[in-house]
C-alpha positions in Angstrom: -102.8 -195.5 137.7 -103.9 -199.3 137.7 -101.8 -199.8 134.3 -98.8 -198.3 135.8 -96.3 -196.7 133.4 -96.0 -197.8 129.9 -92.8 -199.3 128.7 -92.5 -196.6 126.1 -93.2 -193.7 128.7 -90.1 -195.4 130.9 -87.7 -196.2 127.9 -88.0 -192.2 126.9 -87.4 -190.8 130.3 -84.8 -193.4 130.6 -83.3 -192.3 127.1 -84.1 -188.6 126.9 -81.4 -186.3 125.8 -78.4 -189.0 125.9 -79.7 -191.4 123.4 -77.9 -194.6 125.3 -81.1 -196.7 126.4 -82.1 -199.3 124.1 -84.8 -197.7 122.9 -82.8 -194.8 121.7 -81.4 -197.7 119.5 -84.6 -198.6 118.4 -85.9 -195.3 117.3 -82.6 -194.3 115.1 -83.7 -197.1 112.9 -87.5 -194.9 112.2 -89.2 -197.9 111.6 -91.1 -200.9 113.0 -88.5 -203.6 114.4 -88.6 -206.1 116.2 -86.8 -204.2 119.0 -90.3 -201.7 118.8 -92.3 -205.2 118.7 -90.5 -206.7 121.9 -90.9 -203.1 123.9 -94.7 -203.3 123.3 -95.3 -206.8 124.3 -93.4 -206.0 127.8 -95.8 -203.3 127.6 -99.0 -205.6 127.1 -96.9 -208.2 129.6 -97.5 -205.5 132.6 -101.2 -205.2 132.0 -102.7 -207.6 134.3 -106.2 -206.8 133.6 -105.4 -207.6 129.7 -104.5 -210.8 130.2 -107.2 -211.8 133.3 -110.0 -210.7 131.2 -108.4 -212.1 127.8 -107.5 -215.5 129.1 -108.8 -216.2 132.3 -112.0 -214.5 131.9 -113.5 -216.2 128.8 -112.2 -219.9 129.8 -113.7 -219.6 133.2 -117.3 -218.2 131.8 -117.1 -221.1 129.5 -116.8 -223.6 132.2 -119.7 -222.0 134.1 -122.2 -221.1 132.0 -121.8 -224.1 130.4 -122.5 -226.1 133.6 -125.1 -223.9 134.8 -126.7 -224.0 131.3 -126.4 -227.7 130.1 -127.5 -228.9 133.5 -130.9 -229.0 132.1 -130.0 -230.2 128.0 -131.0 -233.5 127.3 -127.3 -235.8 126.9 -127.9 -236.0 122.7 -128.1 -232.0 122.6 -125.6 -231.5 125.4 -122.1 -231.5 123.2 -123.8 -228.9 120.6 -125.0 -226.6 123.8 -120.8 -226.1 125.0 -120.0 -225.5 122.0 -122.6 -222.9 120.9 -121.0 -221.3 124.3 -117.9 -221.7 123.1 -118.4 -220.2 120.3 -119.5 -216.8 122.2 -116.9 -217.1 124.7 -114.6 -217.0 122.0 -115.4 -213.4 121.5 -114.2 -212.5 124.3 -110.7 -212.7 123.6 -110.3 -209.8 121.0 -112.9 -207.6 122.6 -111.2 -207.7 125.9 -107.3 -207.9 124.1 -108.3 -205.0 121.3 -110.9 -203.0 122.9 -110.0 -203.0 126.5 -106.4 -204.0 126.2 -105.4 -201.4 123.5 -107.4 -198.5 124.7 -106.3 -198.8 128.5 -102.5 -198.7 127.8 -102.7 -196.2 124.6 -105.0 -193.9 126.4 -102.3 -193.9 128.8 -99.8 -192.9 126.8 -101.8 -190.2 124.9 -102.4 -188.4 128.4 -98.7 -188.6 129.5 -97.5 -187.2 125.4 -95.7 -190.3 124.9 -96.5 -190.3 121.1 -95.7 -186.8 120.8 -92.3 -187.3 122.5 -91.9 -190.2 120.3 -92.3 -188.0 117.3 -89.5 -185.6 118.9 -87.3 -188.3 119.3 -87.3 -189.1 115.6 -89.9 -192.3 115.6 -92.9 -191.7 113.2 -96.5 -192.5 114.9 -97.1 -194.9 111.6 -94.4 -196.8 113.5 -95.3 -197.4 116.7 -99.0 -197.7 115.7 -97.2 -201.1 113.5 -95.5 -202.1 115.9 -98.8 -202.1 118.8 -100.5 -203.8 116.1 -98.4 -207.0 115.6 -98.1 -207.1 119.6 -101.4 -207.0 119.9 -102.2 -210.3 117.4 -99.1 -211.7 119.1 -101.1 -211.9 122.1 -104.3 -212.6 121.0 -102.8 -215.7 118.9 -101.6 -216.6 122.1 -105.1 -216.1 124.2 -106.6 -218.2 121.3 -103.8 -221.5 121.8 -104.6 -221.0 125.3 -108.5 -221.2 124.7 -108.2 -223.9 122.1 -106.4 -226.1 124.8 -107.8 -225.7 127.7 -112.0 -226.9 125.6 -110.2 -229.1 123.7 -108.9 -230.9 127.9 -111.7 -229.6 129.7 -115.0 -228.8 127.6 -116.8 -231.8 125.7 -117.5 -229.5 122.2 -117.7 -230.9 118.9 -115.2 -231.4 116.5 -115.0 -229.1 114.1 -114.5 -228.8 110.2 -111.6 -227.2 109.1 -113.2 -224.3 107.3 -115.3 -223.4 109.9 -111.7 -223.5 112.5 -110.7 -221.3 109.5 -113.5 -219.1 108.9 -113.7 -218.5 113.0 -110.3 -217.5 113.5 -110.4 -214.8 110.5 -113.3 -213.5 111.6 -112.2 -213.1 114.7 -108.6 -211.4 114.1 -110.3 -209.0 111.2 -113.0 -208.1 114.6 -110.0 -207.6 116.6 -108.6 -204.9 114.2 -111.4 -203.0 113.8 -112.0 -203.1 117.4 -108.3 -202.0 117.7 -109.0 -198.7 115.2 -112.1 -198.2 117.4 -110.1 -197.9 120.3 -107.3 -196.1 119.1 -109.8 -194.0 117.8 -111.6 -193.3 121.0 -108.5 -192.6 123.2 -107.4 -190.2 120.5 -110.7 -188.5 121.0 -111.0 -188.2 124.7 -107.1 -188.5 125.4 -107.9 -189.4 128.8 -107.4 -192.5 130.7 -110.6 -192.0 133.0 -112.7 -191.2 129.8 -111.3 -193.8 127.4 -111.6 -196.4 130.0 -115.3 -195.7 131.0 -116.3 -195.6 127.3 -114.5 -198.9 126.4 -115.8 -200.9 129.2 -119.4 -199.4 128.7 -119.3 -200.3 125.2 -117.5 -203.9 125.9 -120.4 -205.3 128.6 -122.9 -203.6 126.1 -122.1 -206.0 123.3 -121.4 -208.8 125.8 -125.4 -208.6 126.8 -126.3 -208.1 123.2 -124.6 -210.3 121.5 -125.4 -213.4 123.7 -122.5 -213.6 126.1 -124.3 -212.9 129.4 -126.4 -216.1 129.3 -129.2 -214.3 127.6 -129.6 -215.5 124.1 -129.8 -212.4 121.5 -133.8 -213.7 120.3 -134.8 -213.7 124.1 -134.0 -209.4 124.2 -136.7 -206.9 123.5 -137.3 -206.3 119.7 -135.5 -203.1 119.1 -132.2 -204.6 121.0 -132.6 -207.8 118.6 -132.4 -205.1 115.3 -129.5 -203.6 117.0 -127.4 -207.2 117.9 -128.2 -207.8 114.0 -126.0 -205.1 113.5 -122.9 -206.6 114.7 -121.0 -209.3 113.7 -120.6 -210.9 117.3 -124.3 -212.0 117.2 -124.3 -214.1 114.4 -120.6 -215.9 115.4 -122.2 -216.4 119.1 -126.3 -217.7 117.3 -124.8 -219.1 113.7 -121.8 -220.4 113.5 -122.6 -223.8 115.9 -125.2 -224.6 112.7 -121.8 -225.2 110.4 -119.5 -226.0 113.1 -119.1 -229.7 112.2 -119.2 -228.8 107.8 -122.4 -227.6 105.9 -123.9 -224.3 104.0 -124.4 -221.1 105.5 -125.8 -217.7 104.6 -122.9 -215.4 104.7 -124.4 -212.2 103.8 -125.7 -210.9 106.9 -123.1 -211.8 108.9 -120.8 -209.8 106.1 -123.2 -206.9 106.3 -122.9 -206.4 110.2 -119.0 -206.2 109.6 -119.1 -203.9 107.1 -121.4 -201.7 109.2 -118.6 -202.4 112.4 -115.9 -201.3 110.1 -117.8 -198.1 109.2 -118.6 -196.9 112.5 -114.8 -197.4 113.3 -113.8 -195.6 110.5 -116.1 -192.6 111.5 -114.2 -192.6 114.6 -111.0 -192.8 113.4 -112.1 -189.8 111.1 -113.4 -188.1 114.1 -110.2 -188.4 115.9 -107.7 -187.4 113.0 -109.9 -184.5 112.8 -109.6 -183.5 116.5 -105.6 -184.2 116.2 -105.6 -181.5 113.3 -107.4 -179.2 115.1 -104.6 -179.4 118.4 -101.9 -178.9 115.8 
């Protein structure tokens, strides 16, 4: 497997029937700790491709798109161009952390019956679903320092107004959970590594080229791809949000609207997938 073996999967074979791993110390306690916290992000800290295409991945398209594309900006428009791709490249990081990330490593364990072993050994799923949770925004807080940094040395972008910094960052950590239930819902589904795997990266370069993040801007796509982009909430942070970077109004709604329609689509998936679980049992 290119994930290799979860943390969890090796603390319960480590642990099974003698209770003296740490982990069996963890799970007589039934409920998120900090001990369950730590496990996960070793687990996360083992998944290379997590953290090349959450960190490395959107920095480095940053840098080259932005010299590819502002070659050709006049100087007065040139500050406004790196950060509109900023902006997009931003996206990146909880699409590739939540989506990609999450699903590759859960899917993993859901093939090997690592929750289901769990649930032998006394942990409840509600749990260790926590516990991935928190490890997760652990590490995408960290993606986005990282990313803040390195435009902030490198890339010329503008300064921004603290409400927009504000209004970016929670729209981008209430994207990461519902990409997070999407993909928790789709390995659930499939419960294979292969399957999970193909659909998440399918669906992640999907809303990379709708969305803007490809070098293709969402209004230069054929009409019926531009009524889907408006659909989701990446199109209007990657189009929109450069317009109120520096302080000003802005038109909320649709931008609302496309999340609301994300967090539905999740939520049908997550539906889905409780209902397949049911059906096993």
């Amino acid at each position: 497997m290119p994930y290799g073996v979860s943390t969890a999967d090796r603390a319960i074979n480590a642990s099974e029937f003698d209770g003296v791993s740490e982990w069996g110390i963890v799970m007589k306690k039934n409920k998120c700790s900090f001990q369950m916290v730590g496990y996960e992000l070793r687990n996360l800290n083992g998944n290379l491709m997590s953290h090349f295409f959450g960190i490395v991945f959107p920095n480095l398209m940053s840098l080259f798109i932005s010299k590819a594309a502002c070659a050709q900006v006049p100087e007065e428009m040139r500050q406004q161009a790196v950060t509109s791709i900023m902006l997009s490249m931003s996206l990146i990081m909880p699409m590739s952390t939540m989506l990609l990330g999450y699903g590759a490593v859960y899917s993993q364990e859901v093939e090997r019956g690592v929750p289901l072993r769990m649930h032998l050994f006394g942990i409840r799923e509600k749990s260790l679903l926590l516990a991935k949770i928190v490890a997760h925004f652990i590490l995408l807080t960290v993606e986005f320092i990282i990313f803040a940094v390195f435009h902030a040395l490198v890339m010329d972008v503008q300064k921004p107004a603290l409400l927009s910094v504000l209004i970016l960052l929670v729209s981008l950590y209430v994207m990461g959970l519902v990409l997070l239930v999407l993909s928790h819902a789709i390995a659930n589904i499939f419960r294979k590594f292969s399957l999970t795997f193909g659909i998440e990266m399918s669906i992640y370069f999907i809303l990379m080229m709708l969305t803007g993040m490809m070098g293709v801007k969402t209004e230069q796509l054929p009409g019926a791809l531009q009524k889907v982009a408006a659909t989701l909430p990446m199109t209007y942070i990657s189009s929109d949000f450069v317009d109120f970077w520096q302080g000003g109004t802005y038109n909320f709604m649709p931008f609302l609207q496309a999340f609301l329609f994300m967090g539905a689509v999740a939520g049908i998936f997550l539906m889905v997938s409780l209902w397949r679980g049911r059906r096993q049992d």
